[in-house]
PyMOL Python script that loads the backbone (N, CA, C, O; Angstrom):
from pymol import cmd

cmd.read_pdbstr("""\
ATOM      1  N   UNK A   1      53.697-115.502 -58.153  1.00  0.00           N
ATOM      2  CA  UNK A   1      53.579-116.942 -58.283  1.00  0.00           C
ATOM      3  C   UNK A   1      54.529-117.391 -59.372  1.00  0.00           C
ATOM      4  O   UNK A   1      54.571-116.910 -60.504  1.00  0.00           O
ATOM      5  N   UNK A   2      55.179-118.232 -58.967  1.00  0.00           N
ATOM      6  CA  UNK A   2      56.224-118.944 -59.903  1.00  0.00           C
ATOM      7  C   UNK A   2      55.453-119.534 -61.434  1.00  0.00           C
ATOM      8  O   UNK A   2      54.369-120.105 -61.549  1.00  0.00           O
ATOM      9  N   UNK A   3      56.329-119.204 -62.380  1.00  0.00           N
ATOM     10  CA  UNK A   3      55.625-120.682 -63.041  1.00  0.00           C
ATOM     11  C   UNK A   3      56.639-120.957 -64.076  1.00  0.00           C
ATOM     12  O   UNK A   3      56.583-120.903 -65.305  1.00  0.00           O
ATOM     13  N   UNK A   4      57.678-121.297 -63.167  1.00  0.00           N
ATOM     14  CA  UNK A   4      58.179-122.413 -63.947  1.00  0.00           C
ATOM     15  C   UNK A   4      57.688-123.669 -64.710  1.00  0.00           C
ATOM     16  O   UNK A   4      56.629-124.195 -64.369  1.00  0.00           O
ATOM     17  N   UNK A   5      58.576-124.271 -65.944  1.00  0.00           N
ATOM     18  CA  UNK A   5      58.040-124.972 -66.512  1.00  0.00           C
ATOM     19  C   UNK A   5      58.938-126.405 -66.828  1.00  0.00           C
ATOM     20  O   UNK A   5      59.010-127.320 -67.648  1.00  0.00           O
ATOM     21  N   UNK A   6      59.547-125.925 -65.603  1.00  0.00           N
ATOM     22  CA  UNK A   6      60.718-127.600 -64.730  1.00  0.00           C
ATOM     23  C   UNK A   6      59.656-128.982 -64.881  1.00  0.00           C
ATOM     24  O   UNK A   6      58.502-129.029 -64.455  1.00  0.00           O
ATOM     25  N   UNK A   7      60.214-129.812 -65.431  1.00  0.00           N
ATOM     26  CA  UNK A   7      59.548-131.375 -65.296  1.00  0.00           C
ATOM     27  C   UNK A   7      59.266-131.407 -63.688  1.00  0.00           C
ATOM     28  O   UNK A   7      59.607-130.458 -62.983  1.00  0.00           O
ATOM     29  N   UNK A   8      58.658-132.498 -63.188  1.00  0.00           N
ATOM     30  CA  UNK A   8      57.963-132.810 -61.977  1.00  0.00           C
ATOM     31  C   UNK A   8      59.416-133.737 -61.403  1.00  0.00           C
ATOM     32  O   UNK A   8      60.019-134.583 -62.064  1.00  0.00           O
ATOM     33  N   UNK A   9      59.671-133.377 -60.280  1.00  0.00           N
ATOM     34  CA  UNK A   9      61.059-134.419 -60.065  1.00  0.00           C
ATOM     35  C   UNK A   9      62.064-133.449 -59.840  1.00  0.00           C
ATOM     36  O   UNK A   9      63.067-133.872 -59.266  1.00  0.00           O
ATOM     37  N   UNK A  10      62.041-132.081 -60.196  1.00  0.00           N
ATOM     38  CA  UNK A  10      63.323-131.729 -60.499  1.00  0.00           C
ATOM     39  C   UNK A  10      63.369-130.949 -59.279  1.00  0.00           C
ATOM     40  O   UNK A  10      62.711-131.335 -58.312  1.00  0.00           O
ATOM     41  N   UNK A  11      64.324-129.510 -59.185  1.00  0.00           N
ATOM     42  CA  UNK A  11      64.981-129.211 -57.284  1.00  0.00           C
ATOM     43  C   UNK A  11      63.678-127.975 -57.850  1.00  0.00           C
ATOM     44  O   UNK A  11      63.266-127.489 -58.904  1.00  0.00           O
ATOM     45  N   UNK A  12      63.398-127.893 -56.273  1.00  0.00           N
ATOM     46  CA  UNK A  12      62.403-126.461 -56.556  1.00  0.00           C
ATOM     47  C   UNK A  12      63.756-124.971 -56.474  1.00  0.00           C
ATOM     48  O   UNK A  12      64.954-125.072 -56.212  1.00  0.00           O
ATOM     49  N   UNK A  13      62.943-123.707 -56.813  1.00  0.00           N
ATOM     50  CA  UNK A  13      63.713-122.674 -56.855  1.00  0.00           C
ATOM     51  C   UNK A  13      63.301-122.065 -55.467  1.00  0.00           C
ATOM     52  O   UNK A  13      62.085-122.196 -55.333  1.00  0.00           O
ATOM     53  N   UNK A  14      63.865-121.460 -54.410  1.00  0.00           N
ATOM     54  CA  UNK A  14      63.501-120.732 -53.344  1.00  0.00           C
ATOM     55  C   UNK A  14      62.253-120.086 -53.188  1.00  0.00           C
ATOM     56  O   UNK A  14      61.640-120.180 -52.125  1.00  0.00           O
ATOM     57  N   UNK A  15      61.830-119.454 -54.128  1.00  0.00           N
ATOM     58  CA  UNK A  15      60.128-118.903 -54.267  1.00  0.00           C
ATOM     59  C   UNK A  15      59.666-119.904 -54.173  1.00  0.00           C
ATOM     60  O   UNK A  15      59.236-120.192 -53.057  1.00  0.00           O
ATOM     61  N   UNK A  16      59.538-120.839 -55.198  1.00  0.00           N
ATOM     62  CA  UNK A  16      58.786-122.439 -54.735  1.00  0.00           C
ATOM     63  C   UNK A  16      58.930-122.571 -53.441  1.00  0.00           C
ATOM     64  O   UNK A  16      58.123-122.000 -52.707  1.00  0.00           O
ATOM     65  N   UNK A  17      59.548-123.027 -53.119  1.00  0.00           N
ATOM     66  CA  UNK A  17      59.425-123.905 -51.917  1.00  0.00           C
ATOM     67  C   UNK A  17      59.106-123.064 -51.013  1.00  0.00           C
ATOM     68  O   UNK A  17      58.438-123.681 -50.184  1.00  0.00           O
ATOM     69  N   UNK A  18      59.233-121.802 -50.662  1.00  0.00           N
ATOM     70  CA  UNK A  18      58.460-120.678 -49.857  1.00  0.00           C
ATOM     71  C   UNK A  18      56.895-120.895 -50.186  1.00  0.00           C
ATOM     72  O   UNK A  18      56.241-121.028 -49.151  1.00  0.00           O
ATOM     73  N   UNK A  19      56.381-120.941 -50.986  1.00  0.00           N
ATOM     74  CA  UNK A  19      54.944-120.897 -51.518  1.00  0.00           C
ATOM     75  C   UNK A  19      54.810-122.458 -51.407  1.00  0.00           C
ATOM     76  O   UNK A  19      53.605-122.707 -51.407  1.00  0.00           O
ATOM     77  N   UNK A  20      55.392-123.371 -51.332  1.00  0.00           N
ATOM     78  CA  UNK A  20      55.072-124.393 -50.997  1.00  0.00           C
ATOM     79  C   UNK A  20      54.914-124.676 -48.975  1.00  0.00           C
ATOM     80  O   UNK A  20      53.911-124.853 -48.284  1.00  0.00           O
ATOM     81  N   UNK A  21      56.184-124.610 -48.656  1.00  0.00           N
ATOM     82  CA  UNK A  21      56.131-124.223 -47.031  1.00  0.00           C
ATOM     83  C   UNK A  21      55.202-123.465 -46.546  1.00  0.00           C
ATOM     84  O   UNK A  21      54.830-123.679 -45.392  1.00  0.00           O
ATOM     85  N   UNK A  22      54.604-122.386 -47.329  1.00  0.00           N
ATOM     86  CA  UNK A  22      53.744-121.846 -46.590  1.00  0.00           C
ATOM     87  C   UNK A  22      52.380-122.465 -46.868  1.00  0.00           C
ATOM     88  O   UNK A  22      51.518-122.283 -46.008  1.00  0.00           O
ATOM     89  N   UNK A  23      52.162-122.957 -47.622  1.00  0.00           N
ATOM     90  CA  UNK A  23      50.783-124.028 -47.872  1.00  0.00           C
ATOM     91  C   UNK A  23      50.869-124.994 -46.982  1.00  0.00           C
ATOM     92  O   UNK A  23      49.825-125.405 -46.477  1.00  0.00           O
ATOM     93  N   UNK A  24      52.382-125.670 -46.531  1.00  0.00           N
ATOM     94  CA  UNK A  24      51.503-126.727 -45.556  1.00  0.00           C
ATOM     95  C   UNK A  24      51.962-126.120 -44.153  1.00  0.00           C
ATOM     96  O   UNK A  24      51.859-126.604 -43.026  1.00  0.00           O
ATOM     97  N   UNK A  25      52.496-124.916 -44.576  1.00  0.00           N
ATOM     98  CA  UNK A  25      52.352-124.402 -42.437  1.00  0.00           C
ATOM     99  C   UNK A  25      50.604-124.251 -41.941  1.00  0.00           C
ATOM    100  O   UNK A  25      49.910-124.511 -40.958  1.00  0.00           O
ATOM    101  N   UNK A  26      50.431-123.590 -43.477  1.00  0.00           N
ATOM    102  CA  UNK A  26      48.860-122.947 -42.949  1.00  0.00           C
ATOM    103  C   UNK A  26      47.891-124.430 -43.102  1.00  0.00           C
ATOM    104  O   UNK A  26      47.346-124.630 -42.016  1.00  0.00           O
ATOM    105  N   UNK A  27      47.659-125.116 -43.752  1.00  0.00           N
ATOM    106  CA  UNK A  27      47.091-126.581 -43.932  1.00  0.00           C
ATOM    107  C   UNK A  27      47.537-127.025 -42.402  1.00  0.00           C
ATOM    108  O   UNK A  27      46.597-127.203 -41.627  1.00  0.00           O
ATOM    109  N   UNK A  28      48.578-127.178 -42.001  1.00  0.00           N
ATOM    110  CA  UNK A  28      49.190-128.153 -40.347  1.00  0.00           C
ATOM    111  C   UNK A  28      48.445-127.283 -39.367  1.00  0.00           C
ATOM    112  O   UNK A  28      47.931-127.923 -38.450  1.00  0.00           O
ATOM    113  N   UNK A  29      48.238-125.820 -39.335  1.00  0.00           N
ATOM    114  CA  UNK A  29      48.063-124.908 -38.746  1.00  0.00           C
ATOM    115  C   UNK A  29      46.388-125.334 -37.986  1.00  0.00           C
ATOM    116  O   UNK A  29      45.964-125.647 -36.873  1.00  0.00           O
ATOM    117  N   UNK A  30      45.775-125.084 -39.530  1.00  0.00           N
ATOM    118  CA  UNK A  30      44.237-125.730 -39.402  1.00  0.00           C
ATOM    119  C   UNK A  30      44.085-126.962 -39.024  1.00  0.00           C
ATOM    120  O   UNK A  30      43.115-127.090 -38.276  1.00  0.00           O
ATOM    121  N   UNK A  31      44.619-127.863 -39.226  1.00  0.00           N
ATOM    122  CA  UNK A  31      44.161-129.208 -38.815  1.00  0.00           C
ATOM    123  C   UNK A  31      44.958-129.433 -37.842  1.00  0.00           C
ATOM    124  O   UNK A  31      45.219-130.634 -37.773  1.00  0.00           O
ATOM    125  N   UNK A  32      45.788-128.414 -36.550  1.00  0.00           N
ATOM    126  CA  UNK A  32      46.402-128.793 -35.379  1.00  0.00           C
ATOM    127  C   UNK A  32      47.653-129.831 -35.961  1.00  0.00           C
ATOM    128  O   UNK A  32      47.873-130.712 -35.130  1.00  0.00           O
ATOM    129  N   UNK A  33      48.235-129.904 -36.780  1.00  0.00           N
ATOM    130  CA  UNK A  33      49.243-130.996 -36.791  1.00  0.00           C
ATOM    131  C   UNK A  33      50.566-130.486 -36.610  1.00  0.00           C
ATOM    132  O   UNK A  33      51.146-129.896 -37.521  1.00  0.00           O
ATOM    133  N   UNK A  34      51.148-130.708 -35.330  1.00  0.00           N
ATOM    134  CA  UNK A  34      52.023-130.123 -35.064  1.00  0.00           C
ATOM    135  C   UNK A  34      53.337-130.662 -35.816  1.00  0.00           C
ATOM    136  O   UNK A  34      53.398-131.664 -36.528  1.00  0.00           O
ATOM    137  N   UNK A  35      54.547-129.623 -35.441  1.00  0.00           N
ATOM    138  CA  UNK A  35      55.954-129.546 -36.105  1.00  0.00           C
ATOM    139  C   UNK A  35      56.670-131.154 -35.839  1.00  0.00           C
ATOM    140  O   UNK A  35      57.395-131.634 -36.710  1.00  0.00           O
ATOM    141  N   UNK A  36      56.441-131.740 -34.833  1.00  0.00           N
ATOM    142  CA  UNK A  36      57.046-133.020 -34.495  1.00  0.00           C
ATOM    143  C   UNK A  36      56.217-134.604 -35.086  1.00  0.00           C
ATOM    144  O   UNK A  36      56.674-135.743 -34.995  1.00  0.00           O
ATOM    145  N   UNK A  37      54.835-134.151 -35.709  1.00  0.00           N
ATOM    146  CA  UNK A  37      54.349-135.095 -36.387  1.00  0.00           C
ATOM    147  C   UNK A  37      54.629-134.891 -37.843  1.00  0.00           C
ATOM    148  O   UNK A  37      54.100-134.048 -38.568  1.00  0.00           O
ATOM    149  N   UNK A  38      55.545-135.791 -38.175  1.00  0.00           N
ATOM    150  CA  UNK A  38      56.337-135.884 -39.443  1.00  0.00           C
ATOM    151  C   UNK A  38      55.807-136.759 -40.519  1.00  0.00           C
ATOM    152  O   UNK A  38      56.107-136.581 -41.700  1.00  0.00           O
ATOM    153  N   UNK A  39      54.796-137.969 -39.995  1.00  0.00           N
ATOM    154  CA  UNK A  39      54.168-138.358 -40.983  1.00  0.00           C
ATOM    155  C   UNK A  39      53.023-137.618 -41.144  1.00  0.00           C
ATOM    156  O   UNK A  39      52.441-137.824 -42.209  1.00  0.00           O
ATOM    157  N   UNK A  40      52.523-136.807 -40.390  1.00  0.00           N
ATOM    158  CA  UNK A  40      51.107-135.491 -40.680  1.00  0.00           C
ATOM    159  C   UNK A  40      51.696-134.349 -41.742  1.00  0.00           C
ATOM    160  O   UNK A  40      50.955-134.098 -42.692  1.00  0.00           O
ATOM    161  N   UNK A  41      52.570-133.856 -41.687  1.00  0.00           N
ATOM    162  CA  UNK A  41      53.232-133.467 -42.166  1.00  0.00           C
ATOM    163  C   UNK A  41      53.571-133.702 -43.578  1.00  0.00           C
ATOM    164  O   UNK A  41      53.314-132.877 -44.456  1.00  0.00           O
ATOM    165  N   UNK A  42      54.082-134.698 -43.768  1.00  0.00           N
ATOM    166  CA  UNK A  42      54.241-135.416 -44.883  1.00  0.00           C
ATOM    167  C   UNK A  42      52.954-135.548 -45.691  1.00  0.00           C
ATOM    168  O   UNK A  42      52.868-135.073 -46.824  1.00  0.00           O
ATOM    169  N   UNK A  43      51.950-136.201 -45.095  1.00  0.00           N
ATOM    170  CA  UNK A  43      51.020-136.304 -45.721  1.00  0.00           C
ATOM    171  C   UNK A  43      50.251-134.675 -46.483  1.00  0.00           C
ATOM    172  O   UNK A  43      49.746-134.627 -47.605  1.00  0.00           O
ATOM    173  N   UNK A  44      50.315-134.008 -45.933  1.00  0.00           N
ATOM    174  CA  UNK A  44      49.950-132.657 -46.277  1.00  0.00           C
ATOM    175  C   UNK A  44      50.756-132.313 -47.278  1.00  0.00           C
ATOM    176  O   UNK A  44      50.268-131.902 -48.331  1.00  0.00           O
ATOM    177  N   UNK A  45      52.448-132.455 -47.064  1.00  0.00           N
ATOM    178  CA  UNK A  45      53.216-131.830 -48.269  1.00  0.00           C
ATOM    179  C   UNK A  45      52.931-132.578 -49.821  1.00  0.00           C
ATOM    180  O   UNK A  45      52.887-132.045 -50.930  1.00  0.00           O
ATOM    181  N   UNK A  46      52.717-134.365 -49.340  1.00  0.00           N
ATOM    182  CA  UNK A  46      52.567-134.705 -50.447  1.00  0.00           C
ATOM    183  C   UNK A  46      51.479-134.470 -51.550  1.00  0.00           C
ATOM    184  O   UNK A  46      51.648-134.539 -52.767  1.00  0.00           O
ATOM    185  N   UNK A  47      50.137-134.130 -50.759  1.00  0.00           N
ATOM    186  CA  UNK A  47      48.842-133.592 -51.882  1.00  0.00           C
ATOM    187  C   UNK A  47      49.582-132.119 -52.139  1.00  0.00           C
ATOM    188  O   UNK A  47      50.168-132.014 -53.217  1.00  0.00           O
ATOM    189  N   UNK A  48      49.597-131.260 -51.463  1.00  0.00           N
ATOM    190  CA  UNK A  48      50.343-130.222 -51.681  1.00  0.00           C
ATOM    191  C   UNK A  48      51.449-130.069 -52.918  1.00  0.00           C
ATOM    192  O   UNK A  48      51.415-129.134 -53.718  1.00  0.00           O
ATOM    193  N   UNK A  49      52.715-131.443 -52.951  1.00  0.00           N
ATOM    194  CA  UNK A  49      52.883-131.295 -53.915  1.00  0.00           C
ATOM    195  C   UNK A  49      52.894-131.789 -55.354  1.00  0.00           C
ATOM    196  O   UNK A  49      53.677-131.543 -56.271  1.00  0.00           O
ATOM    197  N   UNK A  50      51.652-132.664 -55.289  1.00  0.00           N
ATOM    198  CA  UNK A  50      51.028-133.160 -56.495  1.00  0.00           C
ATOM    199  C   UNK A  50      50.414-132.211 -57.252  1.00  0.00           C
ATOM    200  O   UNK A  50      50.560-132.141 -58.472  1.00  0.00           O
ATOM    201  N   UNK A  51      49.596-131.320 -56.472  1.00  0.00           N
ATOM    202  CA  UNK A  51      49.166-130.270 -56.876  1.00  0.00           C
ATOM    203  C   UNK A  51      50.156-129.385 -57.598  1.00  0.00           C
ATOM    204  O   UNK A  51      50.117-129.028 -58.776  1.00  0.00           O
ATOM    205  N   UNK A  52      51.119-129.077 -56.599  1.00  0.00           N
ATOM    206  CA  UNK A  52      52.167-128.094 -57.537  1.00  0.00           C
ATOM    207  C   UNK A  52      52.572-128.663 -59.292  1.00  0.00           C
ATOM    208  O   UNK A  52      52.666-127.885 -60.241  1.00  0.00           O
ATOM    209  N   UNK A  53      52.710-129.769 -59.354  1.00  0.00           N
ATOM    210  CA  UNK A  53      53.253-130.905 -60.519  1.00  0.00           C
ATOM    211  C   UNK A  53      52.610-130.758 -61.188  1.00  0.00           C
ATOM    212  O   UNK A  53      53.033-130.359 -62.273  1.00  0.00           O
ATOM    213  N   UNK A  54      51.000-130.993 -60.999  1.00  0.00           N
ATOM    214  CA  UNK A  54      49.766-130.905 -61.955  1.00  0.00           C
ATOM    215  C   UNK A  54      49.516-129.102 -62.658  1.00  0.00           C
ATOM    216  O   UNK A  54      48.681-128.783 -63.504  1.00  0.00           O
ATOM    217  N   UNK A  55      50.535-128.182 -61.970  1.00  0.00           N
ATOM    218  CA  UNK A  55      50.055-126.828 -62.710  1.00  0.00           C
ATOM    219  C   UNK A  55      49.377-126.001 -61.703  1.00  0.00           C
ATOM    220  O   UNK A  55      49.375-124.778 -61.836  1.00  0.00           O
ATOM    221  N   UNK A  56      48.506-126.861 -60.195  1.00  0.00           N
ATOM    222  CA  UNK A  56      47.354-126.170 -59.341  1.00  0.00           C
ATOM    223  C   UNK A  56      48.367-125.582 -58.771  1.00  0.00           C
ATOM    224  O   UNK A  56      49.275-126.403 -58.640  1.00  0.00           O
ATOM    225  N   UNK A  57      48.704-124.348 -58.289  1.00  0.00           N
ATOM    226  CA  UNK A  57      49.582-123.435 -57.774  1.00  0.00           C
ATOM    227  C   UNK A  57      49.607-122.773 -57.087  1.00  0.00           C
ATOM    228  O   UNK A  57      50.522-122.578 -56.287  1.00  0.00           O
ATOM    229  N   UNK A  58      47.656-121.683 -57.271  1.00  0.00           N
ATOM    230  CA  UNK A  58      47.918-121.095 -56.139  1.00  0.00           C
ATOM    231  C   UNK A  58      47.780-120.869 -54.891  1.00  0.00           C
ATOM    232  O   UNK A  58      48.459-121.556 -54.127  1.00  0.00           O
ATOM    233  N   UNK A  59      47.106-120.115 -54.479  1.00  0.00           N
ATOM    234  CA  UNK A  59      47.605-120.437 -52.506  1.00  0.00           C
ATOM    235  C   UNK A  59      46.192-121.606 -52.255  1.00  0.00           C
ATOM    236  O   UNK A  59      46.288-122.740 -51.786  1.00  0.00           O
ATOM    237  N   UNK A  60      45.153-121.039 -52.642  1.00  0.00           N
ATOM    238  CA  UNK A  60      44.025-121.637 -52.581  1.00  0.00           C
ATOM    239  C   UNK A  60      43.771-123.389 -53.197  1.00  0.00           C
ATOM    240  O   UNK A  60      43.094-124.112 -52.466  1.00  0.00           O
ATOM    241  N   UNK A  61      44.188-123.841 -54.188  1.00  0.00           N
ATOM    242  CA  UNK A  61      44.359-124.991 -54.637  1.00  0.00           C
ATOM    243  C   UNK A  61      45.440-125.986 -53.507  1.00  0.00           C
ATOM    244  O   UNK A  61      45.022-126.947 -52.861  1.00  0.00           O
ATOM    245  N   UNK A  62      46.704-125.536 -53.485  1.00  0.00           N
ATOM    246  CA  UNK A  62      48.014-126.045 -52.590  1.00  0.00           C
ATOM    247  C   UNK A  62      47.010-126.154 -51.485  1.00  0.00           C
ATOM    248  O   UNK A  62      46.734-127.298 -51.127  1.00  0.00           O
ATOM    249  N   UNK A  63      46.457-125.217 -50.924  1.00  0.00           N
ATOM    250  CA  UNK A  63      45.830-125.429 -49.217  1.00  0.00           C
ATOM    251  C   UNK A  63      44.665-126.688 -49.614  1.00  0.00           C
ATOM    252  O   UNK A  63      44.320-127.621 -48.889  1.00  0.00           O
ATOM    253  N   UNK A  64      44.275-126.419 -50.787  1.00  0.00           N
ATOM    254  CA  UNK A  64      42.419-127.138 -50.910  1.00  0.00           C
ATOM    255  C   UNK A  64      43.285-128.760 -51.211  1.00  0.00           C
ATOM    256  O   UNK A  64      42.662-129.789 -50.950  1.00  0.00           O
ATOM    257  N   UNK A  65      44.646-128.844 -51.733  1.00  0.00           N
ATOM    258  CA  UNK A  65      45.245-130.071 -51.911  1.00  0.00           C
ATOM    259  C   UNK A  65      45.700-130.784 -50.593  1.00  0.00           C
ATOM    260  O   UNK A  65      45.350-131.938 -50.343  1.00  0.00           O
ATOM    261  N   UNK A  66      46.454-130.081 -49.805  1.00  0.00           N
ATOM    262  CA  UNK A  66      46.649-130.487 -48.491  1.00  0.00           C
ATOM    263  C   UNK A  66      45.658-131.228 -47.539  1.00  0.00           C
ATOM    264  O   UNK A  66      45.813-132.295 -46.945  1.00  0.00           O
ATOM    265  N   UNK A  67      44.159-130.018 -47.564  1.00  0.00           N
ATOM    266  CA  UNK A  67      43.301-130.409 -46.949  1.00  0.00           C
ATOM    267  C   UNK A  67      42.965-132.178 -47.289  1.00  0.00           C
ATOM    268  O   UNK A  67      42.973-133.256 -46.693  1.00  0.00           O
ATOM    269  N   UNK A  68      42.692-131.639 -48.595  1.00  0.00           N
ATOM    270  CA  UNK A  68      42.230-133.261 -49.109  1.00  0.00           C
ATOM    271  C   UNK A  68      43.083-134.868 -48.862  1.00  0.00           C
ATOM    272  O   UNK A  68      42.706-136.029 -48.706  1.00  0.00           O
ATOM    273  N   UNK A  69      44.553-134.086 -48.940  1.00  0.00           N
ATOM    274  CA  UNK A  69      45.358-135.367 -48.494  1.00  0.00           C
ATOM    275  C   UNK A  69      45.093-135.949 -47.194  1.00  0.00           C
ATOM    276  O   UNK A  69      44.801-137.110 -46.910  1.00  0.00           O
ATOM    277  N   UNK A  70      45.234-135.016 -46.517  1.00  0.00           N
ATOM    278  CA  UNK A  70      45.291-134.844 -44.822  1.00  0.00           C
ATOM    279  C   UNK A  70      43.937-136.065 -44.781  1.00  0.00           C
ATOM    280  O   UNK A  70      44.014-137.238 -44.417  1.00  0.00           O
ATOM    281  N   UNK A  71      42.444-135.133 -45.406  1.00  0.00           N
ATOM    282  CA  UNK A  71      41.312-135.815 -45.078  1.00  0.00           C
ATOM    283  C   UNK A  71      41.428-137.276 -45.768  1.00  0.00           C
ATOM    284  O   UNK A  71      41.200-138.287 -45.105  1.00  0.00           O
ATOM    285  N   UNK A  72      41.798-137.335 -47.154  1.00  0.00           N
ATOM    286  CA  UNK A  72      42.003-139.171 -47.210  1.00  0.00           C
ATOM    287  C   UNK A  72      42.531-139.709 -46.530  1.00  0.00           C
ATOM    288  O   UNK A  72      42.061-140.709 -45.989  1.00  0.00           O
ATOM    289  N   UNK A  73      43.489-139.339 -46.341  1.00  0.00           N
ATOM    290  CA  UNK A  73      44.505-140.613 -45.157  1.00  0.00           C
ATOM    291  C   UNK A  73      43.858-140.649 -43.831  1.00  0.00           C
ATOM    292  O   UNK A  73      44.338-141.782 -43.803  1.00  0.00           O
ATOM    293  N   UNK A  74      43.410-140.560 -43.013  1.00  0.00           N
ATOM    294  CA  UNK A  74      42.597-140.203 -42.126  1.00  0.00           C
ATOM    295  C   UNK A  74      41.259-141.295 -42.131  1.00  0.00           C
ATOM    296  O   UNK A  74      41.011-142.125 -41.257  1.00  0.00           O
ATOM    297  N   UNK A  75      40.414-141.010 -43.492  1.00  0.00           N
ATOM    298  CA  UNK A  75      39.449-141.917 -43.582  1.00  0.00           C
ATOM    299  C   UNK A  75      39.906-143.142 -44.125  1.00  0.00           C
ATOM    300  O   UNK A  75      39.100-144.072 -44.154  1.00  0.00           O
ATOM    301  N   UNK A  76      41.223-143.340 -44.626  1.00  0.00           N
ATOM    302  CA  UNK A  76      41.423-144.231 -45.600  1.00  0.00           C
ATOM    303  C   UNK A  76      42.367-145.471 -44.531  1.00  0.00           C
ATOM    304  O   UNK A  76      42.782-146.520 -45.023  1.00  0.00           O
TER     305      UNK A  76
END
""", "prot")
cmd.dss("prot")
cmd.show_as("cartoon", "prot")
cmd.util.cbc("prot")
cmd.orient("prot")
C-alpha cells in the first residue's frame, strides 16, 4: 500500500491508481455497473477518491467508500 504524502490534487503514482482502479472495478462489479455507464462509474471513483485524500486507503475502506457514494446518489 502506497503512502505517499502528495497534497490531494496532485498526479497519482502507478501503484495508486492500480489500487485505486481496482477498488472501483470491484465496487462496479458488485453493484452491476457496467464499463459504458460513465456517470456510475464516476460516481464510485469519486467516494473512492475522497477516501484516498482523507488517508482511508485500504482495499476495504476505498470499496466501503465507493459503496457509500454509489448508495447516496441513488437515494439522493
Amino acid at each position: 500500500m502506497s503512502t505517499s504524502k502528495r497534497a490531494a490534487g496532485t498526479i497519482y503514482d502507478a501503484e495508486e491508481l492500480a489500487e485505486i482502479r481496482t477498488a472501483v472495478e470491484a465496487v462496479c462489479t458488485e453493484l452491476g455497473i457496467d464499463k459504458a455507464d460513465t456517470a456510475g462509474r464516476e460516481r464510485v471513483a469519486s467516494g473512492i477518491m475522497r477516501s484516498w485524500a482523507a488517508g482511508r486507503r485500504t482495499p476495504l475502506w476505498l470499496v466501503h467508500a465507493g459503496l457509500a457514494e454509489a448508495a447516496q446518489r441513488q437515494a439522493g
